[in-house]
C-alpha positions in Angstrom: 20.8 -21.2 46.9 21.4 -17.5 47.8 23.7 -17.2 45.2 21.4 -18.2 42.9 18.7 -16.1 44.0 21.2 -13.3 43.5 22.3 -13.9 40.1 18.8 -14.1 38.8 18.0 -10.9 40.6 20.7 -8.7 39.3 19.7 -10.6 35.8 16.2 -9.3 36.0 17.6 -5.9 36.8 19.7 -5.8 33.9 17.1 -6.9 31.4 14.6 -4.3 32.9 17.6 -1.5 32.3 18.2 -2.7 28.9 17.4 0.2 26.3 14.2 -1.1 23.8 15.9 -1.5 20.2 12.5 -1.6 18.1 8.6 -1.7 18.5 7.5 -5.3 19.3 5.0 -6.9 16.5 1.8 -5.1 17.6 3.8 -1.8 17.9 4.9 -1.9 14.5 1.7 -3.1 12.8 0.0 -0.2 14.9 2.5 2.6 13.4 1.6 1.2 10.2 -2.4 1.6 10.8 -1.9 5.3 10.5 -0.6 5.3 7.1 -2.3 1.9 6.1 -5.7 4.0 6.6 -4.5 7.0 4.9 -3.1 5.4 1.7 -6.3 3.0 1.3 -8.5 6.2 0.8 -5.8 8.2 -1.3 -5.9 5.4 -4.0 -9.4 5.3 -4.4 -9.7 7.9 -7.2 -7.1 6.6 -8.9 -8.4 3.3 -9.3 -11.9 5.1 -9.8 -10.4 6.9 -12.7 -8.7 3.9 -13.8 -11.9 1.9 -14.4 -13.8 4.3 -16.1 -11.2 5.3 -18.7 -10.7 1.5 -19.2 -14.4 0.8 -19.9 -14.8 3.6 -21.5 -11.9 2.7 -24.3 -11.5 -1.0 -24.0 -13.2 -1.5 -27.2 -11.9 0.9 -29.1 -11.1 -0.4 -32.6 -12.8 -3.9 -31.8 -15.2 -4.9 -34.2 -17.6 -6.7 -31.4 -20.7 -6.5 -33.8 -18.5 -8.9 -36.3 -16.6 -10.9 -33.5 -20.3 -11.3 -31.7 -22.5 -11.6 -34.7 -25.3 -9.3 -34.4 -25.4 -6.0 -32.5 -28.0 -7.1 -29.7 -25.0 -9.7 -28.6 -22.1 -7.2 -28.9 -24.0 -5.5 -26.5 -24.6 -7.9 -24.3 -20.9 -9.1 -24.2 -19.9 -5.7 -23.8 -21.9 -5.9 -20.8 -20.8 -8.8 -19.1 -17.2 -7.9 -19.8 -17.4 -4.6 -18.6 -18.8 -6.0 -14.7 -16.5 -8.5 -14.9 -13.1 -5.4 -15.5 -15.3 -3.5 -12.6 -15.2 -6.7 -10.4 -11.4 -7.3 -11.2 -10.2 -4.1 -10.8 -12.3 -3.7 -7.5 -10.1 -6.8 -6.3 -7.0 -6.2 -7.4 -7.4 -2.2 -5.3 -8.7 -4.5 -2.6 -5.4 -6.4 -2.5 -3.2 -3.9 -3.4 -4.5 -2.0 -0.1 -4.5 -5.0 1.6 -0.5 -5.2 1.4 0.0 -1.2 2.6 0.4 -2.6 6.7 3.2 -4.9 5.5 4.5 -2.9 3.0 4.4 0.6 5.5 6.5 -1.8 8.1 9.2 -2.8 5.7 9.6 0.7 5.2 9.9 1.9 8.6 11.4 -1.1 10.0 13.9 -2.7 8.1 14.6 -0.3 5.1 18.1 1.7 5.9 18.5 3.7 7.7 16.0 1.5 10.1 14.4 2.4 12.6 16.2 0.2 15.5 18.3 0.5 18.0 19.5 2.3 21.3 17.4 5.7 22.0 19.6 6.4 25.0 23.0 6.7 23.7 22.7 10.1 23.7 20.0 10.7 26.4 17.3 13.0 24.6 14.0 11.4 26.5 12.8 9.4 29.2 11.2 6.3 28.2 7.3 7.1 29.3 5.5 4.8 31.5 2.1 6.3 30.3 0.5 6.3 26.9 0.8 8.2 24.6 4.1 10.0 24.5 4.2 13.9 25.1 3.7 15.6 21.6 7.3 17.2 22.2 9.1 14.1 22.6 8.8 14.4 18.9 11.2 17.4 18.7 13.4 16.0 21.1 14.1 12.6 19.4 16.5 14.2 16.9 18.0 10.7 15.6 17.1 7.1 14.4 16.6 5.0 16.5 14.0 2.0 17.9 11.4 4.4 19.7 8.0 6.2 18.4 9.3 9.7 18.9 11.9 8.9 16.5 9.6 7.9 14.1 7.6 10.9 14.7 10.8 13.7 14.8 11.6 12.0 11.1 8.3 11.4 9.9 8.3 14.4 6.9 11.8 14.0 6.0 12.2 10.1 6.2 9.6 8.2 6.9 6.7 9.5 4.6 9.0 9.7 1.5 9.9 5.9 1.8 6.6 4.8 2.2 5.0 6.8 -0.5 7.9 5.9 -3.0 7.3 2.4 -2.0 3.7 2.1 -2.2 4.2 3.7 -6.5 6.9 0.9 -6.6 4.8 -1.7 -5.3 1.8 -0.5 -7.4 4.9 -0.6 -10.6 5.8 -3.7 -9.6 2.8 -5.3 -9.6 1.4 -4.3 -13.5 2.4 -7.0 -15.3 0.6 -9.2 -13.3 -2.9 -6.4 -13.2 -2.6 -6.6 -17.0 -2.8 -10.8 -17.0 -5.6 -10.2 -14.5 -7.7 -8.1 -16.8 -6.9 -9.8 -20.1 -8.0 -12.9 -18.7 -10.8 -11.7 -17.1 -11.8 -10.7 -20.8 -10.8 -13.8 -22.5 -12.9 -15.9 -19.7 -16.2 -13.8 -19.7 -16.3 -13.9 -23.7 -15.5 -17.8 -23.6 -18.4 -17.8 -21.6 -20.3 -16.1 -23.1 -20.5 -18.0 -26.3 -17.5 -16.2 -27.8 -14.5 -19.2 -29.0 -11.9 -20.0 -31.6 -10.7 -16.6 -33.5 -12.9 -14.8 -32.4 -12.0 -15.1 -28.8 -8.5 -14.8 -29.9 -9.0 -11.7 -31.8 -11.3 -10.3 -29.3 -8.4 -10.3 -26.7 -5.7 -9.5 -29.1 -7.5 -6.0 -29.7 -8.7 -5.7 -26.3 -5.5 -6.2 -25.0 -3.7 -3.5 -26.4 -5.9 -0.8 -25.0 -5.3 -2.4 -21.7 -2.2 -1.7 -21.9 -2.2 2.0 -23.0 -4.6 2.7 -20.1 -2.7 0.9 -17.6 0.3 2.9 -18.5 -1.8 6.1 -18.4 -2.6 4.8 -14.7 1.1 3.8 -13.4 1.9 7.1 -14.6 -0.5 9.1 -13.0 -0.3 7.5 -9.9 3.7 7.4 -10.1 3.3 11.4 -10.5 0.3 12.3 -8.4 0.0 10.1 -5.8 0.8 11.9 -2.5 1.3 15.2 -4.4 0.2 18.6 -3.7 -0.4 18.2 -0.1 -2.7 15.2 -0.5 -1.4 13.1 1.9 -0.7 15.8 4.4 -3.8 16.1 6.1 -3.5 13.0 7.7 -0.2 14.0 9.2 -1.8 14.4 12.9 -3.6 11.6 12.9 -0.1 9.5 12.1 1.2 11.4 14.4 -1.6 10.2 17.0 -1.0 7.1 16.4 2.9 7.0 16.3 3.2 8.3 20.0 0.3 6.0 21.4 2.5 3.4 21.6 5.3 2.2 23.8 
């Protein structure tokens, strides 16, 4: 019986010495928060932009008065059309958002190099037993590995890079299927709307085109400006904050 006591004893010493390789599941979701919160409000005027330069040319070289019959209807399709692009677009941001804490993990976590792994072999810091960690375990953390401070020491060269290249790729990735969301949103609210046949057919033929030069326009922009010019940057402490509050 002693000897079982024993071996369960040095066991639970061992495990206690064994280095942590990675944040657990709430450690890596909170990591993400920071950037999750910053990239939600950074996409805003794109999508903003997006919406507005979509309404405002969806119909260009559409004959609604013909395809709708009279002018007082054109208008009024117009109408419903354009709340219902609002509504998508406003949705599809929504989701897009939504996928940034996932999306901000991969990155960090299981994109090479990953962030896992031994932080002791070399020493560089103690692991701390009170939250958060010192602001200069951030300097001292000089390579990948499973702890915050890693994550931190890398953050402008590494980290931010990968997850601002992902989140254009993701947005890239994801256009073929915002273009079938739009187009059908306009061939449903027409059909709807009392618009069928040819018409309907025509309607969406012509609209579709322009929703596809400004959805390119968008991609574009964002793929260029997103995260540009120091955009991102001023959320850099608050990352930072968040990194290093947790274990």
């Amino acid at each position: 019986m002693k000897y079982f006591v024993l071996v369960f004893a040095i066991l639970a010493i061992l495990f206690s010495l064994s280095p942590i390789e990675a944040c657990e599941s709430s450690c890596r979701k909170g990591v993400a928060s920071g950037f999750a919160t910053a990239y939600t409000k950074e996409i805003k005027p794109f999508f903003s932009t997006f919406s507005d330069n979509l309404i405002k040319n969806l119909y260009k070289n559409v004959d609604l008065k013909s395809i709708a019959g009279s002018t007082s209807k054109a208008n009024g399709i117009k109408t419903v059309i354009n709340n219902a692009i609002k509504s998508a677009i406003s949705k599809f941001q929504k989701d897009f958002s939504g996928n940034f804490s996932k999306l901000i993990q991969d990155s960090i976590f299981v994109q090479e190099p990953k962030f896992k792994g031994d932080c002791s072999k070399p020493f560089r810091i103690n692991q701390t037993k009170t939250l958060p960690w010192d602001p200069s375990s951030c300097e001292k953390m000089d390579y990948i590995c499973g702890n915050p401070p890693s994550i931190c020491h890398f953050l402008n060269s590494e980290v931010k890079p990968r997850c601002v290249e992902n989140v254009k790729n993701d947005l890239k990735r994801k256009s073929t299927d915002f273009e079938k969301i739009l187009t059908n949103t306009i061939n449903d609210t027409a059909r709807k709307n009392g618009i069928g046949g040819n018409k309907l057919k025509k309607l969406v033929s012509d609209c579709k085109k322009n929703v596809q030069t400004q959805l390119k326009s968008f991609i574009n922009d964002f793929s260029t400006k997103f995260c540009k010019n120091n955009n991102c940057e001023q959320y850099d402490e608050a990352i930072k904050k968040e990194i290093l509050s947790w274990p």
